[in-house]
DRENVEXTI-857273 format. One record per residue (C-alpha): x, y, z; chain. Coordinates in Angstrom, 2 decimals, m for minus. Last residue first. Example, Ala and Ser with C-alpha at 12.3 -4.5 7.8 and 13.67 -1.06 7.14 Angstrom:
REM residues 2
REC         x         y         z   c
REC     13.67     m1.06      7.14   A
REC     12.30     m4.50      7.80   A
REM end
This chain:
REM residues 346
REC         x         y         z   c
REC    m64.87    m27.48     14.51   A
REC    m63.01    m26.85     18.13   A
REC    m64.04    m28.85     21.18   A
REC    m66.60    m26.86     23.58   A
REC    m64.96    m26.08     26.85   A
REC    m66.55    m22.73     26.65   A
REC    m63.31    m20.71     27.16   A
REC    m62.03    m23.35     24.17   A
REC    m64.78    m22.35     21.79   A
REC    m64.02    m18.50     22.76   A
REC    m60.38    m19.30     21.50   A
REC    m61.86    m21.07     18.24   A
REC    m63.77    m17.90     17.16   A
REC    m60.67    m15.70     18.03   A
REC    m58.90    m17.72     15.04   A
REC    m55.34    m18.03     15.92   A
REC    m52.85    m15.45     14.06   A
REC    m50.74    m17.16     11.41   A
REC    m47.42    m16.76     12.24   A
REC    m45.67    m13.46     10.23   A
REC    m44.30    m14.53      6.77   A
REC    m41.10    m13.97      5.62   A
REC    m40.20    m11.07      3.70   A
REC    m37.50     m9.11      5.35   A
REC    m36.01    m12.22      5.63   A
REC    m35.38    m12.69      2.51   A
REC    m34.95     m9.24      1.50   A
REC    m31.94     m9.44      4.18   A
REC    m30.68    m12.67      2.44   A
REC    m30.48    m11.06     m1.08   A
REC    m28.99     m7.77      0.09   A
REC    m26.01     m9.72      2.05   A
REC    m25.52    m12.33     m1.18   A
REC    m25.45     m8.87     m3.25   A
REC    m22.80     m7.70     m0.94   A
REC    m20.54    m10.40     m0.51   A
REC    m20.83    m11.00     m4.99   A
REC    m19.61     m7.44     m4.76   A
REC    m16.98     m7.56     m2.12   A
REC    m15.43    m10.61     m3.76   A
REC    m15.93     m8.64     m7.16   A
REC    m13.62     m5.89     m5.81   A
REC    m11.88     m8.19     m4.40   A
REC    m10.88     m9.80     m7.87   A
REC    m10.33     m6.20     m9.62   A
REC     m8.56     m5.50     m7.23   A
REC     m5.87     m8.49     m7.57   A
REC     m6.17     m8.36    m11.32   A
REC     m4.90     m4.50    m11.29   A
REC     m2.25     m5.33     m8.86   A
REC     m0.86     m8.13    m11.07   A
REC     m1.36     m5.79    m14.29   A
REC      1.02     m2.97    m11.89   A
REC      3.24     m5.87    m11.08   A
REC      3.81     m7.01    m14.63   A
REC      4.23     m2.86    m15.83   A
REC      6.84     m2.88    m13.39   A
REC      8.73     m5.94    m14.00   A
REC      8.45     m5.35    m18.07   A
REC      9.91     m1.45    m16.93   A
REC     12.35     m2.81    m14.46   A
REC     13.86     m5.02    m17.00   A
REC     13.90     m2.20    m19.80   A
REC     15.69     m0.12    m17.85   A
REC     18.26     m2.60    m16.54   A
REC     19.16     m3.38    m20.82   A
REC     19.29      0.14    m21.76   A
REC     21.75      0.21    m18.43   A
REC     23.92     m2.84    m19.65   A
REC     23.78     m0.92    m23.29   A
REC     25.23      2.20    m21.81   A
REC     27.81     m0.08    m19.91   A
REC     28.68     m1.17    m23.04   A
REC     28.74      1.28    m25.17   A
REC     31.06      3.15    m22.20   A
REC     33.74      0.13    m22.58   A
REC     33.39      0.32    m26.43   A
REC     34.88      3.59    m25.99   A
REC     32.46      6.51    m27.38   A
REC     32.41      7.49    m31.16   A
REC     28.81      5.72    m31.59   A
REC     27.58      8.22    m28.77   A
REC     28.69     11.35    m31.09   A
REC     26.81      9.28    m33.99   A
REC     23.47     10.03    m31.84   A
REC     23.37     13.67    m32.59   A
REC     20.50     14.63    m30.47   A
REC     22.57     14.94    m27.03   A
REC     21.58     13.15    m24.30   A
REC     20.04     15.15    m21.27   A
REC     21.77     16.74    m18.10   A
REC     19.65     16.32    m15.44   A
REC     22.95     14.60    m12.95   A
REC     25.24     17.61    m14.16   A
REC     22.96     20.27    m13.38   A
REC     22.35     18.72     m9.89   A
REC     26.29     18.91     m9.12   A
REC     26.67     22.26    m10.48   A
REC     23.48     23.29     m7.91   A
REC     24.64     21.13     m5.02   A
REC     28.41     22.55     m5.91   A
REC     26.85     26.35     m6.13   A
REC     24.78     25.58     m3.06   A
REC     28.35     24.77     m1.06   A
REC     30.25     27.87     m2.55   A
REC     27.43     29.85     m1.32   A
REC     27.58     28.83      2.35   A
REC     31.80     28.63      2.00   A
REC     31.32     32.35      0.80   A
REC     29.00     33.40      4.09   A
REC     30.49     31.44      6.55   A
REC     33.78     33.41      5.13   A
REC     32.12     36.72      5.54   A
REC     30.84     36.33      9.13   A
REC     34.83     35.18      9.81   A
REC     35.92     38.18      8.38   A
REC     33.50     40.53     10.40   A
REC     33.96     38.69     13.55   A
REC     38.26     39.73     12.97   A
REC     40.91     36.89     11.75   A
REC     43.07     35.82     13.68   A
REC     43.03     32.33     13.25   A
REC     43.43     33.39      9.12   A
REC     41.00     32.17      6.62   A
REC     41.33     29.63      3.80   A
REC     40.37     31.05      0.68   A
REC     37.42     30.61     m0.82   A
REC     37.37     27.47     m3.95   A
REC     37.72     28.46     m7.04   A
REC     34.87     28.85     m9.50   A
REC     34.77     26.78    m13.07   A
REC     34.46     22.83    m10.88   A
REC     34.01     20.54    m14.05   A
REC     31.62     18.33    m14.31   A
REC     31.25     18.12    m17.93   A
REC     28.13     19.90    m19.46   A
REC     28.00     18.34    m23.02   A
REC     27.93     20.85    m25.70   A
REC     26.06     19.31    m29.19   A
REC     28.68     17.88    m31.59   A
REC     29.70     20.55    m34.30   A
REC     28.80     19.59    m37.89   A
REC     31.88     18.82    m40.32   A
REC     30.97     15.03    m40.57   A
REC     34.23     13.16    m39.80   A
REC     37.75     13.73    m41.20   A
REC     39.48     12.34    m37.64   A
REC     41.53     15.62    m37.56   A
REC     38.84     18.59    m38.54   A
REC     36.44     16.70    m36.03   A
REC     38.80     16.91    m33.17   A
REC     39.58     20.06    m34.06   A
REC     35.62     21.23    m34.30   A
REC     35.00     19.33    m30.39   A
REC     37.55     21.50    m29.02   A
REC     36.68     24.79    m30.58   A
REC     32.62     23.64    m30.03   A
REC     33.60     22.79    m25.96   A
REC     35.89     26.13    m25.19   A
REC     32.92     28.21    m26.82   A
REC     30.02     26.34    m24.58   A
REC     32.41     26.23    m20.94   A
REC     31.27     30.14    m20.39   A
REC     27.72     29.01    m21.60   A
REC     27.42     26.25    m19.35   A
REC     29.46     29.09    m16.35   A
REC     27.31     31.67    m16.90   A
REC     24.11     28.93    m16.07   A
REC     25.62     27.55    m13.16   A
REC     25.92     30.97    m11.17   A
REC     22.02     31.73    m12.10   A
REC     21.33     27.67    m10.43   A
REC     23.40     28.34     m7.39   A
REC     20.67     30.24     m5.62   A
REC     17.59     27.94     m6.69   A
REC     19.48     24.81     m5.75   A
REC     20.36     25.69     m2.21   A
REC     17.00     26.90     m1.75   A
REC     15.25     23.54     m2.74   A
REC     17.96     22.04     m0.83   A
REC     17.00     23.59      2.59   A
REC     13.08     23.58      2.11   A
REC     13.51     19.68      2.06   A
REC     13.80     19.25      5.66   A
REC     11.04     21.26      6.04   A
REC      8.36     19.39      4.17   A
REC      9.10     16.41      5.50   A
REC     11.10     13.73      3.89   A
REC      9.13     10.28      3.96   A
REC     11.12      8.44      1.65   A
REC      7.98      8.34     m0.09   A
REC      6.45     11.37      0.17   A
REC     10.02     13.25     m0.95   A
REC      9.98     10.54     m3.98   A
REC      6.44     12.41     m4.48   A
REC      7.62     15.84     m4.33   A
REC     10.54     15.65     m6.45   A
REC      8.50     13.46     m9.37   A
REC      5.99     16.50     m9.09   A
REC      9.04     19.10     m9.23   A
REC     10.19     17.67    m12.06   A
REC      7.01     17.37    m14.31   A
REC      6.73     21.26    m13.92   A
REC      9.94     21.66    m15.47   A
REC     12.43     24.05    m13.08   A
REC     13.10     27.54    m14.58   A
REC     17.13     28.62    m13.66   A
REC     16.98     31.71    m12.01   A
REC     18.22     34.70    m14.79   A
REC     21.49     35.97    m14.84   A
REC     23.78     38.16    m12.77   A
REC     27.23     36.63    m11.03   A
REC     26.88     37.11     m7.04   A
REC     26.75     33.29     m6.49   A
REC     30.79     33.10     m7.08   A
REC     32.10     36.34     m4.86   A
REC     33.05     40.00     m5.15   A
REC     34.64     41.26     m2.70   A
REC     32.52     44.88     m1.48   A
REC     29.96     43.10      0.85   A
REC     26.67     44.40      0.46   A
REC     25.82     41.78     m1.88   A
REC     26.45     39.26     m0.33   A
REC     24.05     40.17      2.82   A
REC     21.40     40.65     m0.05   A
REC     22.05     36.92     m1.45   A
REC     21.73     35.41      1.87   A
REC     18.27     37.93      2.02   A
REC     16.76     36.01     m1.17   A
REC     17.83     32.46     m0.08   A
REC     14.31     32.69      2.12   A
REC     12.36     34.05     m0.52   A
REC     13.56     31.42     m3.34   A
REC     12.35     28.58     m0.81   A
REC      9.03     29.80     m0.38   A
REC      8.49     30.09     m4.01   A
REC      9.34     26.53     m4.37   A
REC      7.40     25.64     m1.73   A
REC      4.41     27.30     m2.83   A
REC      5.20     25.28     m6.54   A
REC      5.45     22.18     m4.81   A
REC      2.47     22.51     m2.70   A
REC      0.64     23.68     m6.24   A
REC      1.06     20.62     m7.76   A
REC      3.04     19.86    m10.98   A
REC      1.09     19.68    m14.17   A
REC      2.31     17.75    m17.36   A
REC      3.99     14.33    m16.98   A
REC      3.02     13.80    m13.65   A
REC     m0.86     14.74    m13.86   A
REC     m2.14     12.07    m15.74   A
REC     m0.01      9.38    m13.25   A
REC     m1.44     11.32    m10.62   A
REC     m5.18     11.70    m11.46   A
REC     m5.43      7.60    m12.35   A
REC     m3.53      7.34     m8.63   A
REC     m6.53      9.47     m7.38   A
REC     m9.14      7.80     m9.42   A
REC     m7.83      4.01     m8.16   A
REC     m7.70      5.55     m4.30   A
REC    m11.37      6.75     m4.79   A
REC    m12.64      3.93     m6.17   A
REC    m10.64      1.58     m3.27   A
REC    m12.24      3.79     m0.85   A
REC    m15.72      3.49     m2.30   A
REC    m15.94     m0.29     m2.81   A
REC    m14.70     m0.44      0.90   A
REC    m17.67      2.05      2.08   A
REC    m20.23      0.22      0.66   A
REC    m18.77     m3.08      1.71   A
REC    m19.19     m2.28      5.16   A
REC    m18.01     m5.72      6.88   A
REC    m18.77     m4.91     10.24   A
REC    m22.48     m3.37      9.77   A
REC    m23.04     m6.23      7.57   A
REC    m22.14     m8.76      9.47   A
REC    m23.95     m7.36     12.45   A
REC    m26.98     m6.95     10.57   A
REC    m27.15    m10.92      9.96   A
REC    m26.43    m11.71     12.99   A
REC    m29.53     m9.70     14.24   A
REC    m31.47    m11.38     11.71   A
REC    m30.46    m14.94     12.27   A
REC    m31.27    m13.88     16.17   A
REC    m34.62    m12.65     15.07   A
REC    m35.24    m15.92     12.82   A
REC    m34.15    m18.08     16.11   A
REC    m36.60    m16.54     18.04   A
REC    m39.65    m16.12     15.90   A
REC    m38.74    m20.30     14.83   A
REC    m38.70    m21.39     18.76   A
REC    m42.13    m19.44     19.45   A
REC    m44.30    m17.70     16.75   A
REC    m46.70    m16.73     18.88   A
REC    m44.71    m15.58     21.50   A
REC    m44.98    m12.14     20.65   A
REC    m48.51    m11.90     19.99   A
REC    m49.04    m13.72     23.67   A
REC    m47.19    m11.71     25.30   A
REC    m49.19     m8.74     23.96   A
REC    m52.69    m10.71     24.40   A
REC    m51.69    m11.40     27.83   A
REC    m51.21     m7.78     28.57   A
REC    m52.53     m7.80     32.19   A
REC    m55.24     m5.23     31.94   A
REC    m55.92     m7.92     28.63   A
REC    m56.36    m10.76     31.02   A
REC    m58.49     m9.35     33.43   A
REC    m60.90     m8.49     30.49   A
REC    m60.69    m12.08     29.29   A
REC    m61.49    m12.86     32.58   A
REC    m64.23    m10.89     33.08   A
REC    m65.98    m11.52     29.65   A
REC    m65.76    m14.87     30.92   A
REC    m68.12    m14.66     33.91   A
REC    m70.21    m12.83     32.27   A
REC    m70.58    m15.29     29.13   A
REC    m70.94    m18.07     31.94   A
REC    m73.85    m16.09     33.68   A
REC    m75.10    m15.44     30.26   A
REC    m75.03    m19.16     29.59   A
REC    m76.63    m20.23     32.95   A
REC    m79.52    m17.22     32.26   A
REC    m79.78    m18.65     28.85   A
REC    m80.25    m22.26     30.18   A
REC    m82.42    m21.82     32.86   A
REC    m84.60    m19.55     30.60   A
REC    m84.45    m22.12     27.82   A
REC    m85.64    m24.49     31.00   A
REC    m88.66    m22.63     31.63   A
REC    m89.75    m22.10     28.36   A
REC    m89.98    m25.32     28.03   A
REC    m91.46    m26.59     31.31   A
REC    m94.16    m23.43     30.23   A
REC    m94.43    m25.03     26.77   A
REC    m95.36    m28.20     28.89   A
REC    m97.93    m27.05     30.61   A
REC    m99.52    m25.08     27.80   A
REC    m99.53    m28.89     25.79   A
REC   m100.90    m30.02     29.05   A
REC   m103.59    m27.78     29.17   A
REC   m104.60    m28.17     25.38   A
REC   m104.65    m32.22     25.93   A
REC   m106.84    m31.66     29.01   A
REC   m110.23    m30.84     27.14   A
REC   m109.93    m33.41     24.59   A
REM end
């Protein structure tokens, strides 16, 4: 009875013994691997290792991503959509603005041009003959509307600025010597048109005064071969205003409206009905062909305009996409120290 407490002491101590083996070989081991794992992060293995977690699919989703921004950063529908808004407002602004407000570059130029043909008019002047342009009356008032329609056919035959300065003044200085001669040629045209009516017995109201090209101021004379600096100066100067006074009668002529009285028309030679008809008829074509092409061009932007859109939205949608797609699931630490202690994972 005696010996069975000794050897039960005797072989606690074996016991003990051995758990101290055993922790001391474990926290040898645990020492031994706390080392390497902190050699291992002084090396940044756990960095490479974070980013090549996710392996083949990390790598092909960051190059679908990169592709991805490319596309978008080429294409720039933002930027499309707001150019082709812009251009639609500014021809919207133009078409509102052509019948009643003309733009101030016209209207500069305009004034530019009567202050240039003002000193050709002062060098008349001072000369004692009197000549064609010198004849007082007030500058003839150009529409508004006009001078828009002049300034964009100038855009599109691609006129500049300057070579259009030249007929702007030409016009401006012959239009007060065109206006003396409409209402020189207005007397002459109601006698004339008030016999013919008194002879054919037709309505006893005056037709309205057409402006006939008719050429009221004689041409300069021709000059001599001897003829002194001072003569020669002077007939540059009459054949200068006898040119704008034809660009002006010529001008006056070509803007000269219908008259009101429509029965004056129904009087004309069946030739001139017909050629007036032929040209209702021309009008009307281009106007069904122009209002076609301008639904045509409506329907072709409004198309790419939704092209662009649906491009866009399908850009947005795939970005969020990828935006939000999971991260790789992170290995459990747990298992990793399993695996350091070559014991197989749960």
């Amino acid at each position: 009875m005696s010996s069975s407490p000794a050897q039960n002491g005797e072989e606690f101590l074996d016991l003990l013994a051995e758990k101290d083996e055993m922790i001391q070989a474990l926290t040898a081991r645990l020492e031994e691997t706390a080392d390497q794992l902190d050699r291992l992060q002084r090396m940044g293995a756990d960095r490479i290792h974070n980013l090549d977690s996710g392996g083949t699919d990390a790598r092909a989703l960051n190059t679908r991503v990169g592709a991805l921004l490319d596309l978008v950063d080429d294409a720039q529908p933002i930027e499309r959509l707001d150019r082709i808004e812009q251009n639609l407002s500014d021809i919207l602004g133009l078409l509102e603005q052509g019948g009643s407000a003309a733009p101030a570059a016209s209207r500069e130029r305009s004034s530019s041009s009567r202050a240039e043909s003002r000193p050709s008019d002062s060098r008349s002047n001072d000369k004692p003959a009197a000549r064609p342009a010198e004849r007082p009356s007030a500058p003839a008032a150009k529409d508004d509307g006009e001078d828009f329609w002049e300034a964009a056919k100038r855009r599109l035959m691609g006129i500049t600025d300057d070579d259009s300065q030249e007929d702007q003044g030409s016009a401006n200085a012959s239009a007060p010597s065109s206006e003396p001669a409409a209402t020189a040629s207005t007397p002459t045209a109601s006698a004339g048109s008030s016999s013919s009516d008194s002879s054919a017995q037709v309505t006893p109201q005056p037709a309205p005064a057409i402006i006939e090209p008719v050429l009221e101021v004689d041409p300069p004379a021709p000059l001599d071969e001897k003829a002194t600096i001072e003569e020669l100066q002077t007939g540059v100067s009459e054949r200068d205003q006898y040119i704008q006074y034809l660009i002006g009668r010529l001008r006056q002529v070509q803007q000269v409206s219908f008259p009101q009285d429509w029965s004056v028309l129904a009087e004309a030679p069946a030739e001139f009905q017909t050629a007036l008809e032929k040209l209702r008829n021309d009008l009307e074509e281009q106007l069904r062909k122009a209002e076609l092409s301008n639904a045509l061009e409506r329907a072709s932007l409004g198309r790419e305009r939704a092209k662009l859109f649906q491009v866009k939205q399908q850009l947005e949608q795939q970005i969020r996409q990828l935006t939000k797609t999971p991260t790789p699931a992170e290995q459990n630490e747990g298992s990793r120290l399993k695996s350091f202690f070559g014991r197989s994972k749960d």
